[in-house]
VOLOKE-389866 format. One line per 4 residues: number of its first residue (from 1); their letters; for each residue z, y, x of C-alpha. Coordinates in pm, 1 decimal. Each point is the difference from the previous one (the first is absolute). Last residue first. Layout:
BEGIN
NUM> A> Z:Y:X ~ ...
# end
This chain:
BEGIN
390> XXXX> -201.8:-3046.8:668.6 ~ -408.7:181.2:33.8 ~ -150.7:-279.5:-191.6 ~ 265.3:19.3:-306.1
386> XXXX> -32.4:350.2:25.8 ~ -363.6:-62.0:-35.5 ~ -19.0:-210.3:-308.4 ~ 232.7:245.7:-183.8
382> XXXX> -209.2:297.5:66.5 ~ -301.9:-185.1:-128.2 ~ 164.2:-85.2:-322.2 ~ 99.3:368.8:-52.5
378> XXXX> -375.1:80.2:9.0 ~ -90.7:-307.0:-226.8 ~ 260.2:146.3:-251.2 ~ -101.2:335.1:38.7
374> XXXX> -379.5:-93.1:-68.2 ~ 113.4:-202.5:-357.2 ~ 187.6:327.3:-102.2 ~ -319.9:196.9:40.9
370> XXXX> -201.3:-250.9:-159.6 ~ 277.3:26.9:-285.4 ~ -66.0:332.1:2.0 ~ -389.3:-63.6:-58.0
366> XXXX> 97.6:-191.7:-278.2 ~ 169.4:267.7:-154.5 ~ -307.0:245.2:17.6 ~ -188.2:-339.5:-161.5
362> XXXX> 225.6:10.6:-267.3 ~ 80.1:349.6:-119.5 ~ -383.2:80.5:-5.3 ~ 24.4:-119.3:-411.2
358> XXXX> 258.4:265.5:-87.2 ~ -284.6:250.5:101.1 ~ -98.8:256.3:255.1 ~ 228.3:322.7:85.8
354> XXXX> 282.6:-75.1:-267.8 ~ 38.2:-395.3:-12.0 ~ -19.0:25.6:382.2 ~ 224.7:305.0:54.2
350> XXXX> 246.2:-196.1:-223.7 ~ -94.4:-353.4:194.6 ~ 134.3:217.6:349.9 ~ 333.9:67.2:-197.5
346> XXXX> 22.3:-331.2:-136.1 ~ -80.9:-178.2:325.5 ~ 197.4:319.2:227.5 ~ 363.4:-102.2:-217.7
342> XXXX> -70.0:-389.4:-36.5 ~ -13.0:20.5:389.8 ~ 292.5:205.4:19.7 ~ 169.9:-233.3:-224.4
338> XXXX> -74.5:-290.5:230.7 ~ 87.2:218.3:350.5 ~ 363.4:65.2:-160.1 ~ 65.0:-337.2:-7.7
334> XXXX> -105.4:-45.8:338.7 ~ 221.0:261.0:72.4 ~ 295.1:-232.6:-138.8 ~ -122.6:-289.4:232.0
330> XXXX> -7.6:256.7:311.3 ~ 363.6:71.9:-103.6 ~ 102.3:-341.5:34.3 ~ -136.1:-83.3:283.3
326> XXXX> 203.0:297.2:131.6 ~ 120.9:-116.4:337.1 ~ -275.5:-211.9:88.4 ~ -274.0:292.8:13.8
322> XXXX> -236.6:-155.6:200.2 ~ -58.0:-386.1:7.5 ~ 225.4:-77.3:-260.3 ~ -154.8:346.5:-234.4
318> XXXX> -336.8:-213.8:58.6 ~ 155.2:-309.8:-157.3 ~ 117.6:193.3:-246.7 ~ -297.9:183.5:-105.9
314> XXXX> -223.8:-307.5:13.5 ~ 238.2:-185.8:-263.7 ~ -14.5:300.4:-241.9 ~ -332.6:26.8:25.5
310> XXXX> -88.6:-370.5:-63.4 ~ 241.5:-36.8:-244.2 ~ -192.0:310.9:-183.2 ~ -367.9:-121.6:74.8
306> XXXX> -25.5:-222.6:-332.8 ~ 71.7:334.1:-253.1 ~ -395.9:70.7:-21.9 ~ -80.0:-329.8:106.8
302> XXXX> 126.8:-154.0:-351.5 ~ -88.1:304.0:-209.1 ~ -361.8:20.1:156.9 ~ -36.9:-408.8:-126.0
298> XXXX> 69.9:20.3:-356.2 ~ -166.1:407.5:4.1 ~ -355.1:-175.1:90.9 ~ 49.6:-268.4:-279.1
294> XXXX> 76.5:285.0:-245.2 ~ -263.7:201.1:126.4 ~ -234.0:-243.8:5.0 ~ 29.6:-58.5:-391.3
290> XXXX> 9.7:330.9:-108.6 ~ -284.7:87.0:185.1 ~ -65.1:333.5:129.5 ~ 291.2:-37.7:250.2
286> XXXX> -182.0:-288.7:170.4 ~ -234.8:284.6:221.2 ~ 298.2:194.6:132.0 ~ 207.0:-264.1:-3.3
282> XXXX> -204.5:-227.5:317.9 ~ 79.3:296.6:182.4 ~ 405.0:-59.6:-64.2 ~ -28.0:-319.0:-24.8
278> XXXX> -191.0:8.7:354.3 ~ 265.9:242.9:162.7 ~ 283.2:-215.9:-94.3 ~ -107.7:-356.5:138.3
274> XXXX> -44.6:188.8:345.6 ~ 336.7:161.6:-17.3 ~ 158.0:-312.1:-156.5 ~ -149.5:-258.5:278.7
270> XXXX> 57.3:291.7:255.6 ~ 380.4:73.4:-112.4 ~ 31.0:-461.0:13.2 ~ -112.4:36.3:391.3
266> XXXX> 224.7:237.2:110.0 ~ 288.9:-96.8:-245.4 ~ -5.6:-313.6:161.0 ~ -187.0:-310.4:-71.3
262> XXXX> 269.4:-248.5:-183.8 ~ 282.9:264.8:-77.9 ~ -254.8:262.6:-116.4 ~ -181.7:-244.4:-205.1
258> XXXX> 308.9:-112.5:-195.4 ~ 58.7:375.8:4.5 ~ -343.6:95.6:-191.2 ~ 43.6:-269.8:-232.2
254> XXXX> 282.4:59.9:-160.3 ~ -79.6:371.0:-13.7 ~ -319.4:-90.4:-149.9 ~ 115.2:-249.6:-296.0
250> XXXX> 233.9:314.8:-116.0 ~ -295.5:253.4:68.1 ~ -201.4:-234.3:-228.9 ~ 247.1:-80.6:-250.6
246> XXXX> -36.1:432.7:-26.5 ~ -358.6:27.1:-25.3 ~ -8.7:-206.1:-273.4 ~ 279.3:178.4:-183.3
242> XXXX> -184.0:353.4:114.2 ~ -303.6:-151.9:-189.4 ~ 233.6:-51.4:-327.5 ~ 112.5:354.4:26.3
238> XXXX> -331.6:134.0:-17.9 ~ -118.4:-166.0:-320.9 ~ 129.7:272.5:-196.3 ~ -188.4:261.3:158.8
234> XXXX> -327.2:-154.6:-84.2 ~ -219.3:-158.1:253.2 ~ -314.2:151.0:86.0 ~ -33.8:-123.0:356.7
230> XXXX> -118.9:363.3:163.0 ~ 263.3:241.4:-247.7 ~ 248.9:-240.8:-85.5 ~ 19.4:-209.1:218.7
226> XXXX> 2.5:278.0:268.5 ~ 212.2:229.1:-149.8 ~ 261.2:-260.3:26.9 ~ -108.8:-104.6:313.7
222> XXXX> 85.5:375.2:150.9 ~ 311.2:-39.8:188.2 ~ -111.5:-337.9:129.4 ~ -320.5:149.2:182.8
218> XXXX> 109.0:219.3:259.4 ~ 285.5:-206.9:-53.3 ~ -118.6:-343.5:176.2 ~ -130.0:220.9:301.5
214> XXXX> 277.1:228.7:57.1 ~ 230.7:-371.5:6.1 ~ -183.5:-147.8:285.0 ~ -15.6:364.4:183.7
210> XXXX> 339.9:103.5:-0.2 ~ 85.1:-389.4:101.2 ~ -228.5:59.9:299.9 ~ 139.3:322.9:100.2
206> XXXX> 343.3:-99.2:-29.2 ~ -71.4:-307.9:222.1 ~ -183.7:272.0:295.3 ~ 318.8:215.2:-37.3
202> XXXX> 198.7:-295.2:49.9 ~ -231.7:-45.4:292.5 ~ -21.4:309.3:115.6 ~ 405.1:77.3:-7.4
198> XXXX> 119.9:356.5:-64.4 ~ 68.8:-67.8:-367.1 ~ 287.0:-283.7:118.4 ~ 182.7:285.3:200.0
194> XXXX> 28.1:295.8:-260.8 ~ 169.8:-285.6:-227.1 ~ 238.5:-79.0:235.8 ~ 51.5:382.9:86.6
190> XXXX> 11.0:28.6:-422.6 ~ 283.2:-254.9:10.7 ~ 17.6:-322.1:-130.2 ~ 352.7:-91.9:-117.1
186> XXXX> 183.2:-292.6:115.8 ~ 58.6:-289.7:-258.1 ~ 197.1:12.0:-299.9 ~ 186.0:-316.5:-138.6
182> XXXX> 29.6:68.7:-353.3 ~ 336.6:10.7:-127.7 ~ -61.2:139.1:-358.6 ~ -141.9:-288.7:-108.4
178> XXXX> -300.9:9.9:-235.5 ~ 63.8:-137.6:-341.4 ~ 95.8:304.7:-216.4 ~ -211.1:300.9:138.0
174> XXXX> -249.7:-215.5:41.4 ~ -20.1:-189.4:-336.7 ~ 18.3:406.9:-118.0 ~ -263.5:139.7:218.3
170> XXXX> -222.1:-305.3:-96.8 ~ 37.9:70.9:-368.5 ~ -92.7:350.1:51.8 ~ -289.1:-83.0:200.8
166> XXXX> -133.8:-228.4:-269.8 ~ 51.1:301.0:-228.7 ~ -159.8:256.7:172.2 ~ -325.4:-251.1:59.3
162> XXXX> -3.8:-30.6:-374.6 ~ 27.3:397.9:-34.9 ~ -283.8:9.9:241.0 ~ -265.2:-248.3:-195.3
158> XXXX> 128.8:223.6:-315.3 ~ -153.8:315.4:185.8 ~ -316.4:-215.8:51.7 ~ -74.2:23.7:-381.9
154> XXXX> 69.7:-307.6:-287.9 ~ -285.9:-202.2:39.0 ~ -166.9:115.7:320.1 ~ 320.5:40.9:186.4
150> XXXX> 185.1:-331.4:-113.6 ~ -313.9:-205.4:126.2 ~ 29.4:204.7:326.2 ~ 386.8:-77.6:19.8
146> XXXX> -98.5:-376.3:-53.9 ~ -269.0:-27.2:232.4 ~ 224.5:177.6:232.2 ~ 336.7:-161.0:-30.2
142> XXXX> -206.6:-395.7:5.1 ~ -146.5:-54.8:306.7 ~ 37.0:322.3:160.3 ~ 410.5:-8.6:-80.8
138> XXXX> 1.8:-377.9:88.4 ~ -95.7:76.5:313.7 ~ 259.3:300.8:76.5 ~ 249.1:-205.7:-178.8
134> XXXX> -67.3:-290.0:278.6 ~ 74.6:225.3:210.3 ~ 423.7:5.8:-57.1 ~ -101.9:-434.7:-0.9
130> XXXX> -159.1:53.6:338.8 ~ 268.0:149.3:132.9 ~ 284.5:-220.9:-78.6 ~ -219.5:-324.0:108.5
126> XXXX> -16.2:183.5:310.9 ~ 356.7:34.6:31.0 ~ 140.3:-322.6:-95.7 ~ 104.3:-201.8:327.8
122> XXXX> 205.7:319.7:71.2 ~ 248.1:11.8:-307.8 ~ -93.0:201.2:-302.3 ~ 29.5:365.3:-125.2
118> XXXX> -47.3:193.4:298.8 ~ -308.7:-136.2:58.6 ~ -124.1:153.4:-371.1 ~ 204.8:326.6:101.1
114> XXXX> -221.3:55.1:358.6 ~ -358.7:-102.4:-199.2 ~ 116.8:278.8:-252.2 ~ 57.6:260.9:241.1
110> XXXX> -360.4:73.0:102.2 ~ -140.1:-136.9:-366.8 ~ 221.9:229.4:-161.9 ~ -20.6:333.0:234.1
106> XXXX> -413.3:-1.5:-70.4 ~ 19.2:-68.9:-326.6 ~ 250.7:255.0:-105.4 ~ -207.7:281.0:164.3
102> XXXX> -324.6:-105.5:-176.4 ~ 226.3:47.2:-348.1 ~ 73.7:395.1:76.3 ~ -414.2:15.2:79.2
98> XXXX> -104.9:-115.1:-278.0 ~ 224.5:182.8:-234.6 ~ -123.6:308.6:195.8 ~ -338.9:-94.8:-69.6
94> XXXX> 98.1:-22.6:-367.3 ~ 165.1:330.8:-15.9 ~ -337.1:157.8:128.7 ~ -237.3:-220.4:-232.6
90> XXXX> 193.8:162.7:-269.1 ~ 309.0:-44.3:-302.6 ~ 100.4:-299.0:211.8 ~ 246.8:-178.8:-263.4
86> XXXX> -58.4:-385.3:130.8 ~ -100.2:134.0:336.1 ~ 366.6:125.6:43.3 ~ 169.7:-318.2:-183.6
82> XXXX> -203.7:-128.2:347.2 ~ 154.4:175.6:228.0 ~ 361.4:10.1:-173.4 ~ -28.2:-366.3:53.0
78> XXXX> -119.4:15.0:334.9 ~ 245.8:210.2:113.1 ~ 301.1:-203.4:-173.2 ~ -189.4:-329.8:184.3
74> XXXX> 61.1:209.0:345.9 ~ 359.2:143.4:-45.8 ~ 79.5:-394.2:-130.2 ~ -137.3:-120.9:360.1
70> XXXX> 134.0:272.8:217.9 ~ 356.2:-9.0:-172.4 ~ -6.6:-423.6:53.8 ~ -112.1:25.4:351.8
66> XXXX> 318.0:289.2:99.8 ~ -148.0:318.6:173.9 ~ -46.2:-18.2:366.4 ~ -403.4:-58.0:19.1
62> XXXX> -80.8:250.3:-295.8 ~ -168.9:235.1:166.7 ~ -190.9:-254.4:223.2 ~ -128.7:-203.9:-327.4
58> XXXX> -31.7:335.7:-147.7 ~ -269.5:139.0:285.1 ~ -158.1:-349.3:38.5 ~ -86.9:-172.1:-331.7
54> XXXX> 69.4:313.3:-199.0 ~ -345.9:178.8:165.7 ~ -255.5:-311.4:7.4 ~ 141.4:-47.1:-378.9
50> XXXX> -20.6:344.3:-141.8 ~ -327.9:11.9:158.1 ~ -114.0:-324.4:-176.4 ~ 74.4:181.5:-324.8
46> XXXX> -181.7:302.7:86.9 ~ -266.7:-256.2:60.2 ~ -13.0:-165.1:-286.7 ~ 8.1:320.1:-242.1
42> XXXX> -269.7:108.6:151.8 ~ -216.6:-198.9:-160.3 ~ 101.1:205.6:-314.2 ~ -172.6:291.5:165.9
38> XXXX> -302.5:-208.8:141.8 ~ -68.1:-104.0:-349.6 ~ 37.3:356.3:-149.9 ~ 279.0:205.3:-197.0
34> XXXX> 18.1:51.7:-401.0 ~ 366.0:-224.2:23.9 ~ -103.3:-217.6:-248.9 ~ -329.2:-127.8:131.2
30> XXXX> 105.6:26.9:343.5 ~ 327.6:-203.5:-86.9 ~ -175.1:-253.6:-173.6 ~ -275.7:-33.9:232.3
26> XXXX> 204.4:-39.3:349.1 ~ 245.6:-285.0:-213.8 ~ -154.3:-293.6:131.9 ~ 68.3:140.8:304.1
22> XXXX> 349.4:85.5:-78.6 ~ 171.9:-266.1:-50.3 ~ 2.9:-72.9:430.0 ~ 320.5:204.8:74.1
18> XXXX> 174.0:-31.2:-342.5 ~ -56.5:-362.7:28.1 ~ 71.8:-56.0:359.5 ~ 362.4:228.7:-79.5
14> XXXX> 80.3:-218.1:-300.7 ~ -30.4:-314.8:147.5 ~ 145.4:82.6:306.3 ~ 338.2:94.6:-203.3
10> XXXX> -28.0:-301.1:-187.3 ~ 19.4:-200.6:374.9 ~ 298.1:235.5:74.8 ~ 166.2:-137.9:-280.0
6> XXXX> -65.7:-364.1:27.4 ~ 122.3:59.7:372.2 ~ 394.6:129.5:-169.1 ~ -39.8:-353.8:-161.9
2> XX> 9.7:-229.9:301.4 ~ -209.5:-240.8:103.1
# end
């Protein structure tokens, strides 16, 4: 494999660390910052906003320019984004930090996949995209822990100067190793883009992955007020926990799209769903034991993460059937549908943690996971009867 994809795959590193760091940083920053739970929640979603709004809008605005400008534009936005956050003199300055780094995300991951194909023959393309991912794994496997370590010993500003500099270095092995002469493929347009939102059942597959992910971050964003506050663990151990619950998003996305490729991503998104909703439930009561909520967070992280081949397959197998001229662009929005689930969890977990307790985040987000779980059955349905009715 070729350097120039070594680079890119540093680049996803830093971006799913920066992304997901924060949650065990919610009580750090709210402590330091003077401003609530639900406040520094926040935070998450403004982030995810950023992301559900760059992924489409810039990807589309930026459709002529040349691959390799795009690319180093985006990592010098997300550096500058995050040296931001490092020096945030307010909350304000840091949501807008937040929010400047979201938009990176979303344009990287919707070009990157196009520039890691670009960079090898035919026969190698998927094994070029899953190693650009695999920094996005290894970034909640090992980035967060460590950048949440890094924020309770030193401060969380420190967590985002690290972040700056692993984007810096990426920017640089990009700007040097990527080829200029990337092969560019047709621009999506907004009409294209207009199109694919018009279609029930993309709509219906952006509704359940909305859902699936809402429910895992109405109560994600606040676990590290959680352990701390219901489990009784002490800040410093919180980093550790988010190392266990990273090997076990890593083992889970494994997993989830072997068992999307043997049963369908039907039938795996209702294992998951279903699977999902008791954890969840089930952590309501465990989280008052430090044992049983470690056990109970082992398995949540690896169905938490497990439905994303599954969604992703679905979406373009339904964009096939009805919107074949921008499969692509359906995939993207699917994207987009992830972070705007993250977006209403943390937001909807804020008004949680603020109107009842930190505790109710769990069973609210099990019952969004239900909701997810119905969708998926619905869509299911609709699939078994156009198959009767061709």
């Amino acid at each position: 494999m070729p350097l120039a994809l070594w680079a890119l795959t540093l680049s996803a590193f830093a971006i799913g660390t920066t992304e997901f760091v924060i949650v065990g940083l919610v009580p750090t920053i709210a402590n330091d910052l003077g401003v609530s739970l639900p406040s520094a929640g926040l935070l998450v979603s403004l982030y995810a906003v950023g992301v559900a709004i760059g992924a489409p809008v810039l990807t589309a605005l930026t459709g002529r320019w040349n691959r390799k400008i795009v690319l180093i534009s985006l990592m010098g936005l997300f550096v500058v984004g995050n040296l931001l956050a490092w020096q945030a003199p307010s909350y304000e300055t840091l949501i807008l930090a937040r929010i400047l780094t979201g938009l990176a995300h979303g344009v990287f991951f919707s070009i990157g996949s196009m520039i890691a194909t670009s960079l090898v023959s035919k026969d190698k393309e998927a094994s070029a995209i899953a190693i650009m991912f695999t920094g996005l794994t290894v970034a909640l496997v090992t980035g967060v822990p460590l950048g949440t370590w890094i924020g309770q010993q030193f401060s969380w500003r420190a967590t985002f100067l690290v972040v700056s500099v692993l984007g810096l270095i990426a920017l640089i092995g990009s700007a040097i190793l990527v080829p200029k002469n990337l092969k560019q493929s047709i621009p999506a347009t907004f009409k294209e883009q207009l199109q694919v939102i018009v279609k029930p059942r993309l709509l219906l597959v952006y509704l359940m992955t909305i859902l699936g992910y809402g429910g895992t971050f109405t109560a994600f964003t606040y676990l590290a007020p959680i352990l701390e506050q219901q489990t009784g663990f002490a800040s410093s151990a919180i980093g550790l926990i988010m190392l266990v619950y990273g090997v076990s998003v890593a083992i889970g996305n494994i997993w989830g799209g072997n068992l999307a490729d043997k049963r369908g991503p039907i039938s795996a998104l209702s294992i998951i769903f279903s699977a999902l909703t008791i954890i969840l439930l089930a952590f309501t009561f465990t989280m008052e034991s430090k044992v049983a909520a470690v056990l109970t967070i082992l398995v949540w992280g690896a169905f938490a993460f497990g439905n994303v081949p599954g969604l992703q397959l679905y979406v373009v197998k339904q964009a096939q059937k009805h919107a074949p001229n921008a499969v692509d662009v359906a995939s993207g929005l699917n994207i987009a549908a992830f972070n705007i689930g993250i977006a209403l969890g943390s937001i909807i977990g804020g008004s949680v943690v603020e109107g009842m307790s930190v505790k109710d985040t769990a069973w609210i987000g099990a019952a969004i996971s239900a909701l997810a779980l119905i969708a998926t059955r619905y869509s299911g349905m609709l699939d078994r009867r156009e198959i009767q009715q061709a």
